[in-house]
C-alpha positions, -999 to +999 in steps of 0.1 A: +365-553-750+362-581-776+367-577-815+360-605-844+378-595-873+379-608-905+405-587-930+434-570-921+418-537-922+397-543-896+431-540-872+422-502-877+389-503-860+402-519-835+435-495-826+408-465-831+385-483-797+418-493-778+440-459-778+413-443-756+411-474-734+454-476-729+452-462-692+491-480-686+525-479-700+526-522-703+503-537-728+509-576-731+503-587-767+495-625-764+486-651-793+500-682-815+524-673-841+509-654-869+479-643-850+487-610-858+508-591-829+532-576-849+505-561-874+484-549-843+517-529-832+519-515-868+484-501-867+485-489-835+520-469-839+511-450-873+479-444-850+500-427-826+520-410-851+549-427-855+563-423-886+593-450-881+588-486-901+575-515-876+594-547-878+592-577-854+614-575-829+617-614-828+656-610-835+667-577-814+643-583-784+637-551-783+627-521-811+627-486-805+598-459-821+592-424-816+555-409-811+545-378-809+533-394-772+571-405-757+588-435-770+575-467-774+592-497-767+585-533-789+593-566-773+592-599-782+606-622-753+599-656-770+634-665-775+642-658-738+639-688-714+643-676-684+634-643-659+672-634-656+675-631-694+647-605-690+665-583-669+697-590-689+679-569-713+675-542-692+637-543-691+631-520-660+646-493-676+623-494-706+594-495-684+601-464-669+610-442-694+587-455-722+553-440-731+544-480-738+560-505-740+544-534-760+556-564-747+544-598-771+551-635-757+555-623-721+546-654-705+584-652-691+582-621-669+544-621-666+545-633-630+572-603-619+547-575-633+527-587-599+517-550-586+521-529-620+496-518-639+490-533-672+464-545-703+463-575-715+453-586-752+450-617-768+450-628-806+433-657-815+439-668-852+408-693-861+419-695-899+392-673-908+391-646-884+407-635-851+396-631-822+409-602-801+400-592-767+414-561-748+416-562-708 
C-alpha cells in the first residue's frame, strides 16, 4: 500500500486502510527524523482505543499502552548500537506477549526478525508531503 499525504490529518486515512491490513504482531516503523513515526503511532493507538497519551519513546526504549486489543508495545531502538543491547531490553518478551509491538529505527535487530512475521512501513518526509508505504 502507498499513501501521499500532505497535512497531518491525513495520518487518519491512512491508520483507517492499515488496521485491516496488520495481519502480525511486529510492525517496523522506518523514516528520517521527523518523518512522522511517532504521530503515526498516535493515530493508530486512539484508533485502536487506547485512551493512554503517546509520547516518543526515544528516552525509555520502550512505552507501554493498553487497547481494548492486548497491549501494545512502542520502541524506539535508535539509541542502541548494538544486537546485545536489544535483548538487554528484554525484547523477546515483548514480542510474545504484545498485541503489536511498534518497533521505529529497527535497523539494529532487523536482521534477527529472519523467520517472523512482520510489516514494514516507511516515512518519507519531502518537505511538503510524506510519503508512506505499508508492506
Amino acid at each position: 500500500m502507498h499513501f501521499n499525504i500532505k497535512s497531518i490529518n491525513e495520518w487518519e486515512t491512512v491508520v483507517n486502510q492499515i488496521i485491516p491490513q496488520l495481519k502480525h504482531n511486529i510492525l517496523l516503523l522506518k523514516g528520517n527524523l521527523g518523518a512522522g513515526k511517532t504521530t503515526f503511532t498516535q493515530f493508530l493507538l486512539k484508533n485502536l482505543g487506547s485512551e493512554d497519551e503517546v509520547n516518543s519513546p526515544t528516552y525509555s526504549i520502550v512505552n507501554e499502552y493498553q487497547t481494548p486489543k492486548g497491549k501494545v508495545f512502542h520502541f524506539d531502538l535508535y539509541r542502541l548500537k548494538n544486537i546485545d543491547e536489544v535483548y538487554d531490553i528484554g525484547i523477546e518478551e515483548y514480542l510474545d506477549n504484545a498485541f503489536l509491538c511498534i518497533i521505529e529505527w529497527p535497523e539494529v535487530y532487523e536482521e534477527d526478525l529472519y523467520g517472523l512475521n512482520y510489516h514494514t512501513m516507511s516515512i518519507i518526509n519531502t518537505g511538503e508531503n510524506r510519503e508512506i508505504s505499508f508492506e
